[in-house]
Residue, then its C-alpha position, 0 to 999 in steps of 0.5 A: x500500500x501506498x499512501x501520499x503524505x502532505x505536510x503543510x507549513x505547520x507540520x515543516x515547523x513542528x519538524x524543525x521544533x523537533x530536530x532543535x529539541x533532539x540537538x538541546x537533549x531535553x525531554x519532551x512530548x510533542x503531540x502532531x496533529x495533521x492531515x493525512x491523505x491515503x490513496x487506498x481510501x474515500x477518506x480525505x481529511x483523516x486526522x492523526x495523532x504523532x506522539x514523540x517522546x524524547x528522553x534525553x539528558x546533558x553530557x554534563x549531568x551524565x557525567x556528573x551522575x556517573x561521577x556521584x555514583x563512583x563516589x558513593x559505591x567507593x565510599x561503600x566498598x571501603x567502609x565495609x572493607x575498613x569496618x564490615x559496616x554493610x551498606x546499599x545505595x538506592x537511587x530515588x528521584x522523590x523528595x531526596x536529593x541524591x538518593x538514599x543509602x541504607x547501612x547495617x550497624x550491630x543494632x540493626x539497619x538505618x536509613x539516611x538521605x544523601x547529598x554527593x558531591x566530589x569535594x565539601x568547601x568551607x562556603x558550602x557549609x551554610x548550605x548543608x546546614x540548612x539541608x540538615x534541618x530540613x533533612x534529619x537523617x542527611x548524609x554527605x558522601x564525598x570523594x573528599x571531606x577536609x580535616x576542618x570540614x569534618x570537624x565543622x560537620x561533626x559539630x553540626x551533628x552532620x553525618x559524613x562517609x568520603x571515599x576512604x570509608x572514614x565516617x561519622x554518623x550521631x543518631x538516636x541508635x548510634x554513634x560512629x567515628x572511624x578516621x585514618x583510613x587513605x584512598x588508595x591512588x592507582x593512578x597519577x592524577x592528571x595536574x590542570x594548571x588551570x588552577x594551580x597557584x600560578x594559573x589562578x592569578x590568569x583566571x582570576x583576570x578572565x573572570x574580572x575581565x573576559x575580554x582578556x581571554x582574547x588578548x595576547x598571551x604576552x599581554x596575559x602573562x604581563x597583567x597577571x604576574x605569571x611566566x609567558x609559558x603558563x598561559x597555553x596551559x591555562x587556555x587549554x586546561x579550561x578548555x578541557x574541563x568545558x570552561x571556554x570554547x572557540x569561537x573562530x580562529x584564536x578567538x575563545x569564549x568563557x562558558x559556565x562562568x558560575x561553575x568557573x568562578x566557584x572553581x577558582x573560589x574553591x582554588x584560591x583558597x586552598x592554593x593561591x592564597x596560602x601561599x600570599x600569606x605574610x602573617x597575622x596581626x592584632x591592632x596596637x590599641x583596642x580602639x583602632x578596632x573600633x575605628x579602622x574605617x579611619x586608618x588610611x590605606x597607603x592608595x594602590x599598594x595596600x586594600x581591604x579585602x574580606x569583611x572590610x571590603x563587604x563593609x565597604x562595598x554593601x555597608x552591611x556587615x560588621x568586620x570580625x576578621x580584618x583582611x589585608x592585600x598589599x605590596x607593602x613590606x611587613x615591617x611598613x605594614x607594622x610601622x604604618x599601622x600600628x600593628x602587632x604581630x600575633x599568630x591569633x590576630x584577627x589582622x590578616x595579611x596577604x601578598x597583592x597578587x594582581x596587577x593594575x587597578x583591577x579594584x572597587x577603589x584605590x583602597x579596596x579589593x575587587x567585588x569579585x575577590x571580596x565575594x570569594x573571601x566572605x563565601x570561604x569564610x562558611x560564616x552566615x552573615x558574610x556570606x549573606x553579605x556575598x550574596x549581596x555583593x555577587x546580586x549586585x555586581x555579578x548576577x546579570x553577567x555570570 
């Protein structure tokens, strides 16, 4: 049988609809209503429904649930391994955010509702705190859980499983600690120079200013403080890991510019800012304290960063903690401000790493580096001071 099928305007764009949707990977149904003429049959006008469902999903959440499920059987597998505590991991798309995981104690077994992430940051911790209140019997299960993660976690009464098998879990039935156990590396972990130390001061400029991401490499490197030959590794390293595209010849794009900046966030304060360091330092009178927005700042050389930069920026928050970024030597730090060196101090000081005049003024950081240090602090009220800065200056853009 032969049949002759006519497709009118509509159908032709409901086709095109369909090959755009197939090209996005999103889940829909399409319902077709169209005429349909069959040569075998008086009937002219005979109506039809075409019904396409087209489930389909990211690469990047494929890859982020592949990931998540790594972690969880790793984590699994080694603590029935370390402690022969028994456990079953159910995917579950209801009320739970990654699923649930079941574990069998002396006394019997007990459910928990788990959050999975690759690595837990002092930023996320308000976050999590808040999940906990929701969810009583939350457990996060993570590749890595940072020593200080881990204590700020236990003190929430936060249960906890990394890869390694360590756990901490405080419910009515129970009470678990187990630490010391290691992950063990079969493989060397492919280094992205993206975010060492010296690839984050590159970063941070394409995140301040994504125009530089286009300028030439020697300019980069310039602007940026860094060696010539870092700034293809840094190109390619956020190429790889879905941060920049190109877009024509040695023309590139940023992509993904919140993931990026949480990624620098995260890296700046594990691995570049360490190394800035130069001490810490208390106030020579209580009442400097009191009137820090009265010291004046040697203009372009040394800025508030932190909880006086939030201050400043928002005129919100109270500063507790006092962050400095300079070009200054320590002892000028000491002799012009009246300082006094103290490993408890709640005066901080860091090496400026950035160059020009990249800044909110001649005095204080930039609004991107004030938000990344509020968020790392994991405290309440400065990262609701960050919010402010990042809806301010940041949401639109990012």
């Amino acid at each position: 049988m032969r049949s002759n099928v006519h497709f009118s305007v509509k159908a032709f764009l409901i086709i095109m609809f369909y090959i755009t949707i197939v090209r996005l990977n999103l889940t829909i149904i399409i319902y077709c209503l169209e005429k349909l003429r069959c040569d075998s049959c008086e009937c002219q006008n005979v109506h039809y429904i075409c019904m396409f469902t087209l489930r389909g999903q990211s690469y990047t959440n494929e890859q982020t649930n592949k990931m998540e499920e790594k972690i969880v059987y790793t984590a699994l597998e080694n603590l029935r391994k370390h402690t022969g505590i028994e456990g079953w991991y159910y995917v579950n798309f209801k009320d739970y955010l990654d699923g649930e995981v079941r574990l069998l104690f002396n006394n019997g077994e007990e459910r928990f509702t788990i959050e999975v992430k690759r690595e837990i940051r002092t930023h996320q911790l308000e976050q999590i705190r808040q999940l906990a209140v929701r969810y009583k019997d939350l457990l996060l299960i993570a590749d890595i859980i940072f020593p200080k993660i881990k204590e700020e976690l236990r003190k929430m009464g936060v249960g906890y499983l990394d890869a390694a098998g360590n756990i901490f879990v405080q419910t009515d039935k129970n009470h678990v600690w187990i630490e010391g156990h290691k992950i063990e590396k079969t493989e060397a972990i492919k280094v992205n120079r993206a975010f060492t130390a010296t690839g984050l001061k590159a970063v941070y400029l394409f995140l301040i200013d994504e125009n530089m991401v286009n300028q030439p490499q020697r300019t980069i490197a310039n602007e940026a403080g860094i060696a010539l030959g870092n700034i293809n590794y840094v190109i390619n390293g956020l190429k790889e890991h879905g941060f920049l595209i190109e877009k024509g010849r040695k023309q590139f794009q940023i992509i993904n510019k919140k993931q990026l900046l949480e990624r620098w966030m995260e890296a700046f304060e594990e691995k570049l800012k360490p190394t800035l360091h130069i001490g810490n330092f208390r106030f020579t009178k209580s009442n400097d304290e009191n009137n820090w927005k009265e010291i004046t700042l040697k203009p372009n050389e040394t800025y508030w960063g932190g909880e006086p930069a939030g201050k400043i920026i928002t005129n919100y928050l109270v500063p507790e903690i006092f962050t400095l970024f300079t070009d200054e030597t320590r002892n000028n730090l000491i002799k012009n401000y009246r300082l006094v060196p103290e490993n408890t101090g709640n005066i901080k000081a860091y090496k400026k790493f950035w160059k020009g005049q990249a800044t909110f003024n001649e005095t204080v950081v930039h609004p991107l580096l004030a938000y990344a240090d509020l968020m790392n602090t994991g405290n309440s009220r400065c990262m609701e001071t960050a919010k402010m800065i990042y809806d301010r200056y940041f949401k639109e853009n990012i």
